[in-house]
C-alpha positions as CSV (number, residue, x, y, z in Angstrom):
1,X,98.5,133.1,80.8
2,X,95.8,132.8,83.3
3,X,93.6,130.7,80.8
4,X,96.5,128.6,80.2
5,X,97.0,128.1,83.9
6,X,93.4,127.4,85.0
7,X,93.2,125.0,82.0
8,X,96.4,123.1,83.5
9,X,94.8,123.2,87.0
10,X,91.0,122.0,86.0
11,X,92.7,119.7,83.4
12,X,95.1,117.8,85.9
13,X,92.4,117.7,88.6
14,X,89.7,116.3,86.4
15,X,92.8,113.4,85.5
16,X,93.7,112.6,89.0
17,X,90.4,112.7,90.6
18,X,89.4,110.1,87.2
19,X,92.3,108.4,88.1
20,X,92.4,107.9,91.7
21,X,89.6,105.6,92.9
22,X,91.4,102.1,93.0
23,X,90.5,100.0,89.8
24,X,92.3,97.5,87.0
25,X,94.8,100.5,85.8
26,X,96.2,101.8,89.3
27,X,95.9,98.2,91.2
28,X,98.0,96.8,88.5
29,X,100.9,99.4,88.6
30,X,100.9,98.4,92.6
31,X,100.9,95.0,91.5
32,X,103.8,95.7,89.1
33,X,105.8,98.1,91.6
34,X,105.6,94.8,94.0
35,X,106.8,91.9,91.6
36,X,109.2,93.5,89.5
37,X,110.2,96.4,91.7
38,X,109.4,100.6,91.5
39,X,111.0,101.1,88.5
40,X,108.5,98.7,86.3
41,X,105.8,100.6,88.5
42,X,106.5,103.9,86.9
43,X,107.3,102.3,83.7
44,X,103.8,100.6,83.6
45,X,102.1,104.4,84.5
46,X,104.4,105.7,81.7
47,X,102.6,103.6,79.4
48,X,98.7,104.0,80.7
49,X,100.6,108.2,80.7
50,X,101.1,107.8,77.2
51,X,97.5,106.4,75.9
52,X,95.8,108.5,78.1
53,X,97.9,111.3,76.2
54,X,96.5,109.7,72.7
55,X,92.8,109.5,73.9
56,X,92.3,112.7,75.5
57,X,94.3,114.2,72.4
58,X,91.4,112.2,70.3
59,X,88.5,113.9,72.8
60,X,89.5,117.2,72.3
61,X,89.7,116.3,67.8
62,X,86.0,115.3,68.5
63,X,85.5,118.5,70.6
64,X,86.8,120.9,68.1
65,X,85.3,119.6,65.0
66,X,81.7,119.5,66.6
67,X,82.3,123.0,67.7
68,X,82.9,124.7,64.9
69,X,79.6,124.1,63.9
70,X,78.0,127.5,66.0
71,X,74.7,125.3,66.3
72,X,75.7,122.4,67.6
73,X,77.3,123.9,70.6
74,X,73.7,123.6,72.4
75,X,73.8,119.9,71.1
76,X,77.4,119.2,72.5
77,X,75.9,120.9,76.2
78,X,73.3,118.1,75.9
79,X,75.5,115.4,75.5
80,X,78.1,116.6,78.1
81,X,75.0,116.6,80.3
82,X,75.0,113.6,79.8
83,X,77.9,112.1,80.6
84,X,78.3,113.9,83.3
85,X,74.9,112.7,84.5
86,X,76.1,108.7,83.6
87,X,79.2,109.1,85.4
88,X,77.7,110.5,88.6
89,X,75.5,107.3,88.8
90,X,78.0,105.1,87.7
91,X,80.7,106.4,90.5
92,X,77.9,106.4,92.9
93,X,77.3,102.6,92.5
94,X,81.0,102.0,91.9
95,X,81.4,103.4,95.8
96,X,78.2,101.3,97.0
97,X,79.5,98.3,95.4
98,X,83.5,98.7,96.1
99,X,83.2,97.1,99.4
100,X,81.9,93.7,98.2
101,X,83.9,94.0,94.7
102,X,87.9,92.6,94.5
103,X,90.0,94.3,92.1
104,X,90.9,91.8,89.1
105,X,94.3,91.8,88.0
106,X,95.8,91.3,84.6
107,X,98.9,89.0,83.9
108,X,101.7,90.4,82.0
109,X,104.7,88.5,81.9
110,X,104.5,88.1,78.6
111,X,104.7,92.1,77.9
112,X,106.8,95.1,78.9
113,X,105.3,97.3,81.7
114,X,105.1,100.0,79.2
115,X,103.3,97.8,76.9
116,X,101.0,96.5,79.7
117,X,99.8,99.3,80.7
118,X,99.5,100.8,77.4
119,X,97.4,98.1,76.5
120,X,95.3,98.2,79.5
121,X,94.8,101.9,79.7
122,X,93.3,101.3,75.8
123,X,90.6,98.9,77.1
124,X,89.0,101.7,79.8
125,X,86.2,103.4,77.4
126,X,85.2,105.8,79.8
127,X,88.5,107.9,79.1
128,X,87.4,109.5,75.9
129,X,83.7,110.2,76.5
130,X,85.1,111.9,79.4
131,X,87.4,114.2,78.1
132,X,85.1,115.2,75.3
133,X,82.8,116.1,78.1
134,X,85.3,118.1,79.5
135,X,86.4,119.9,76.5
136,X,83.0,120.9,76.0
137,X,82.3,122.1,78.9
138,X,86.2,124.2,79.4
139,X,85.0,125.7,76.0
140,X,81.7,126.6,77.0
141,X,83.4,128.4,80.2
142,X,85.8,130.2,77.8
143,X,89.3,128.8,78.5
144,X,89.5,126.5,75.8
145,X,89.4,127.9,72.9
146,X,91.4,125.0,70.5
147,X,94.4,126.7,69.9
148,X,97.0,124.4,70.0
149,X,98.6,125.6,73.2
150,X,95.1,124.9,74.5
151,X,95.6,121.3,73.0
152,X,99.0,120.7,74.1
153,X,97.9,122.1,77.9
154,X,95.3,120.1,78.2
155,X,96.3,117.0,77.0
156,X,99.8,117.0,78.7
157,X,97.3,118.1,82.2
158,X,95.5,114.7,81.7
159,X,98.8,112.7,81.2
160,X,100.4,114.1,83.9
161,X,97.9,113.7,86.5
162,X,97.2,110.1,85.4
163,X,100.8,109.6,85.9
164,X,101.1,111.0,89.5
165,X,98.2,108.8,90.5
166,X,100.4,105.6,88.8
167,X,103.2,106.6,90.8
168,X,101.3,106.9,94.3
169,X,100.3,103.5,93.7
170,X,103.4,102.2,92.4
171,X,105.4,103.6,95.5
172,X,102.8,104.1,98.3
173,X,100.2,100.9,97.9
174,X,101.6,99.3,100.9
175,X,101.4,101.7,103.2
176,X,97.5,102.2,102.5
177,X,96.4,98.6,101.4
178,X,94.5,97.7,104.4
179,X,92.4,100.9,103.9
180,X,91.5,100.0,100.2
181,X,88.3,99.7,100.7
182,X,87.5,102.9,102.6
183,X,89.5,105.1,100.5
184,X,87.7,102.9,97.1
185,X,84.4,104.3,98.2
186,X,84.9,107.5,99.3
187,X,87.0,108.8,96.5
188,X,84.8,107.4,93.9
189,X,82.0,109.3,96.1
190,X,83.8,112.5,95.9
191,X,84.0,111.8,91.6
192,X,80.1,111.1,91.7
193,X,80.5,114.8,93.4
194,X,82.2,116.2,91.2
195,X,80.0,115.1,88.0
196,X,77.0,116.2,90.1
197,X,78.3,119.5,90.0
198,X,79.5,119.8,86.4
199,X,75.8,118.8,85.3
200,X,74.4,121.3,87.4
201,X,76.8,124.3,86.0
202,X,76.0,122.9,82.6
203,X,72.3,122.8,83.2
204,X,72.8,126.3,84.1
205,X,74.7,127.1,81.3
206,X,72.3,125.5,79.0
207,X,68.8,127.2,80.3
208,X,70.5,131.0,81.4
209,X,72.9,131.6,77.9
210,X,71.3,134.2,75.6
């Protein structure tokens, strides 16, 4: 139970902290939440919910069927080293460059919010290299071990705490709008943090395992 439960925890963090620098997904369930009203808001987060569900649900897939090859679990270290080294630059710049950038927004009219963010939450490549990083990473702690309570823990984790960042926006944008910006760069600054210090505990992991 306490695997379970500090897979939940890591899991949902990991999603919400991914989730809650503002950028195309989160802007446009504002953007939705103020032309069509809250409800379409949470609908639209529903759908970027339910593909996040799908692509961290293909991560761990990728995970589990490189790792039950003993000798490439040294290999799959590598490349979580990796990304987790890519992602700290790239949310580094991200925070250097959010004060001069302005978030683009998509036009939906034509689609459901469900749809729309569905759709939208499939264009952001990032999502699955992530969680595969992730999953190796949890594995190589020891709390996940690819049982499918592990499965359905983890991926539900990354669903739910993309959703909870959707419905911030979709019900709270206006009352933080004018500090965009600020909060932009700092929060992708404390996910640049973060992947700093998953490389270094996967360094470690890498040079000190027997």
């Amino acid at each position: 139970m306490q695997q379970f439960a500090l897979l939940c925890l890591a899991t949902f963090v990991a999603a919400f902290l991914a989730s809650l620098p503002p950028g195309l997904l989160n802007m446009n369930a504002a953007k939705t939440s103020i032309e069509k009203g809250k409800k379409n808001g949470i609908v639209f987060g529903l759908g970027v919910s339910a593909t996040v569900i799908l692509q961290a649900y293909l991560a761990v897939r990728i995970a589990k069927l490189l790792s039950q090859n003993p000798e490439i679990i040294e290999i799959l270290l590598k490349v979580a080293l990796v990304i987790f080294g890519s992602l700290a630059v790239f949310f580094l710049i991200k925070g250097k460059k959010q004060g001069n950038e302005s978030i683009e927004f998509v036009d939906g009219k034509k689609r459901g919010s469900f749809t729309k963010g569905a759709f939208l939450a499939a264009l952001n490549l990032l999502t699955i290299p992530y969680y595969a990083g992730l999953n190796t990473f949890f594995h190589s702690q020891g709390f996940m071990n690819y049982t499918v309570v592990d499965e359905i823990v983890f991926v539900t984790s990354a669903g739910i705490g993309t959703f909870l960042v959707m419905y911030l926006y979709a019900f709270y944008f206006d009352k933080m709008e004018q500090k965009t910006n600020r909060f932009s760069k700092n929060a992708n600054y404390i996910l640049s943090g973060l992947m700093v210090v998953l490389f270094v505990i996967t360094l470690i992991k890498i040079f000190l395992s027997p």
